[in-house]
C-alpha positions, 0 to 999 in steps of 0.5 A: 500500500502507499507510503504515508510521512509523518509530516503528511499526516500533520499537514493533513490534520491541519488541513494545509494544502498546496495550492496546486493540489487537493487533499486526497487519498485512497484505499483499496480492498479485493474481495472473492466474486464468484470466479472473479476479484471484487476491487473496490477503491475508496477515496476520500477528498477534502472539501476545503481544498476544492473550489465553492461553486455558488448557484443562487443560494446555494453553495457546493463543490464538486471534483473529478476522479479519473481512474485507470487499471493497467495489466502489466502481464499484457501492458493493456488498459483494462479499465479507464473510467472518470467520475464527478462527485459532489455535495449538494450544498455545503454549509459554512466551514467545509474544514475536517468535511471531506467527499467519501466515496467507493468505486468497484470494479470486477478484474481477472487474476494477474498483476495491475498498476492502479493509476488514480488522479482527483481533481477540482472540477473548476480548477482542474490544475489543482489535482493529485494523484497515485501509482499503485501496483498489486498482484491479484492472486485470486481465490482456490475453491479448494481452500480456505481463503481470506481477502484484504482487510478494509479500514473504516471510520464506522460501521453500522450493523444491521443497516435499514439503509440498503440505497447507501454505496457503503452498504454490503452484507447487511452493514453499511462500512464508512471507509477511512482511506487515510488509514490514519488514527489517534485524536480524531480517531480513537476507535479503528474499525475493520472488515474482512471476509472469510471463504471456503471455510468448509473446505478445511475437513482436517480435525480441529477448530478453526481459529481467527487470531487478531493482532496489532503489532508495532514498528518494533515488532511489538504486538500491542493488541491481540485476541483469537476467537473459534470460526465455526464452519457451519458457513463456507463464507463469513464475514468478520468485522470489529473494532480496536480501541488505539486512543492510548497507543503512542505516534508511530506505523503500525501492522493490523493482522488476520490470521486464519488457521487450524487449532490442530494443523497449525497451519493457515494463512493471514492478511495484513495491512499497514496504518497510521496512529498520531497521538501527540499527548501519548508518551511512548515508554517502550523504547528500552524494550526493543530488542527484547523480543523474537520472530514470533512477536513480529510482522515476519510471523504471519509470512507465508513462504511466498512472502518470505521469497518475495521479500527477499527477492528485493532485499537480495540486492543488499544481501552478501553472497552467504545470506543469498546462498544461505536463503536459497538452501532454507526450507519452509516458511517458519526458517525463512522468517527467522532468516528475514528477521535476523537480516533486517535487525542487523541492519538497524542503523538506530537500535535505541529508536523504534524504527528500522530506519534502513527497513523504512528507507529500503522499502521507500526506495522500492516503491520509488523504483517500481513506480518510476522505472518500471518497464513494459511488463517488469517491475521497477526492481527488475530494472538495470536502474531500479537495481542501481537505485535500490543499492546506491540510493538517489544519484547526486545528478542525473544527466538525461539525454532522451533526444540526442541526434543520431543517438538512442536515448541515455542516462548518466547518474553521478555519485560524487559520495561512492569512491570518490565519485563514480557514474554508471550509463543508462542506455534505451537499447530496444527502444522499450524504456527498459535502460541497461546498464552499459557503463560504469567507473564503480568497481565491481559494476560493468566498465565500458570504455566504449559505451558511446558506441553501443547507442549510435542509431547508425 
């Protein structure tokens, strides 16, 4: 899911905007619809950051969501759809009101890019947008299942309101796209389904276990209940009380499993908390706890192998030799979180600060360097990127005569100054290395050859 800073969060709550740009964030959730995923998109736009259309007495604001699905397996647009949303009249102050609102949309398996943009409908300059890329693996018949979890600011049970777009299984679910809580949130609310629950025939109860764990691994919430089976499909929702949790990012996990097999399957996702009169008096416990009370212990062994596909860019030639021999999800999760803590720069702090930057520049990779149908990370540069962080200088050459397209970044911290070339050999957008004065990289004295048109 998208990034969020906590300076973002700040601005959002006090409501300063850019002048070119609105407030606006969205969500996501995919669900099981038959043989197909359910994708809905929540969106939120606050009102104060949009333009007041005056008509007689009346007052109101209004605004565009554009939005676009693109498989990356096929580099086709699947879905490409613009919307107006409005209020009817807004009255006075229209500071903390925002226009909520959720679109869904029906997609096959595969992976997608969702390409998202809001933007004032008297001012269309004033927009902001998101790049979202997710795989949708779909759901087995055959197995039990579970889909993402949706935040949401309330949920009314047993809703009469069957005409609300937020209504769905006899509730109706105010999302919270800002996927931030604390003072004007106390209370975070989720929902989730569960599927295929008869398909588990093996002896012994099945057991959804809840937690909330935070950016050290902590778990700060937890409880379990028995999932009868007497459904194949059940909806679960709650809520979880984080009024007297202190400022930070944190993990909301669903796991599913069988009280005797031990085996299951979980979903995640990430929020946010901003409590500024909550003093955090845990710092000194953050090296006194295991694998077993951290993110890595939900992972299934796809996750493991995902995970580390990214990471391996950093890793040594041992960790990647001995990643390769290791066997089954619970040994790949104790690899993982040893890799990770002994990179935490700051020990003293609650943060894996070079966890957060390396996943920073992940999502920034795969964004900005993608190509065709492969991901950012799988890139020449994008792998420059993930081990040598952001150049001091990029040197762009996209229309050159006579020449194809180049690239040359410079590192004036990295051995006394070092570049490596980019060059569009295919004319697909997918830059190759060609050179570089790095030892250890590819040296090319000839490169300036390699892009010659002629």
């Amino acid at each position: 899911m998208k990034l969020k800073t906590i300076v973002y969060i700040i601005l959002s709550a006090a409501s300063v905007f850019a002048q070119t740009e609105i407030g606006f964030d969205f969500d996501y959730a995919r669900f099981k619809y038959n043989d197909k995923i359910y994708c809905e998109i929540y969106y939120s736009i606050n009102q104060s950051s949009l333009t007041v259309i005056k008509k007689d007495d009346s007052e109101s604001v209004s605004a565009y969501v554009t939005i676009k699905f693109t498989n990356t397996d096929s580099n086709k647009v699947m879905i490409s759809k613009k919307y107006q949303v409005n209020t009817a009249a807004v009255e006075g102050n229209t500071s903390g009101k925002n226009l909520l609102g959720v679109l869904g949309f029906l997609i096959d398996k595969g992976n997608y890019i969702i390409d998202i943009k809001a933007s004032d409908f008297s001012d269309t300059m004033k927009s902001k947008s998101y790049s979202e890329r997710i795989n949708v693996k779909g759901f087995d018949d055959g197995k039990t299942g579970i889909s993402d979890i949706q935040f949401a600011s309330r949920i009314i049970n047993e809703s009469v309101n069957k005409s609300s777009i937020f209504y769905k299984n006899t509730m109706e679910v105010f999302p919270h796209p800002i996927n931030v809580y604390g003072q004007n949130y106390p209370i975070l609310f989720y929902y989730s389904e569960l599927y295929n629950l008869q398909s588990d025939t093996t002896k012994g109860d099945l057991i959804l276990n809840t937690q909330v764990v935070d950016s050290r691994g902590l778990k700060v919430f937890e409880k379990s209940k028995t999932i009868s089976k007497k459904n194949n499909e059940v909806v679960e929702v709650g809520a979880v009380n984080i009024s007297k949790f202190f400022s930070g990012s944190y993990t909301f996990l669903l796991n599913l499993y069988n009280q005797k097999s031990q085996k299951g399957l979980a979903s995640s996702k990430k929020f946010y908390i901003y409590n500024p009169n909550i003093v955090d008096t845990m710092h000194s416990q953050k090296n006194n706890f295991n694998v077993e009370s951290t993110e890595f212990a939900v992972l299934s062994e796809e996750e493991c192998d995902e995970m580390f596909a990214s990471a391996q860019y950093i890793a040594g030639g041992s960790e990647i030799e001995k990643f390769k021999k290791l066997s089954g999800a619970e040994s790949k999760r104790e690899f993982l979180f040893q890799f990770w803590k002994m990179r935490d720069t700051d020990p003293s702090t609650p943060e894996n600060e070079f966890k957060n930057i390396f996943n920073q520049r992940i999502s920034h990779v795969d964004m900005k360097y993608r190509a065709f149908n492969k991901r950012g990370i799988k890139t020449d540069r994008g792998r420059v990127y993930l081990i040598y962080g952001e150049p001091d200088e990029i040197e762009l050459h996209p229309n050159d005569y006579d020449k194809k397209p180049y690239e040359i970044w410079y590192y004036n911290s990295i051995e006394g100054g070092v570049l490596f070339v980019f060059g569009d050999l295919t004319g697909y957008s997918d830059y190759e290395l060609i050179h570089s004065t790095k030892r250890g990289e590819m040296r090319d004295d000839t490169w300036a050859r390699r892009i010659l048109t002629n």
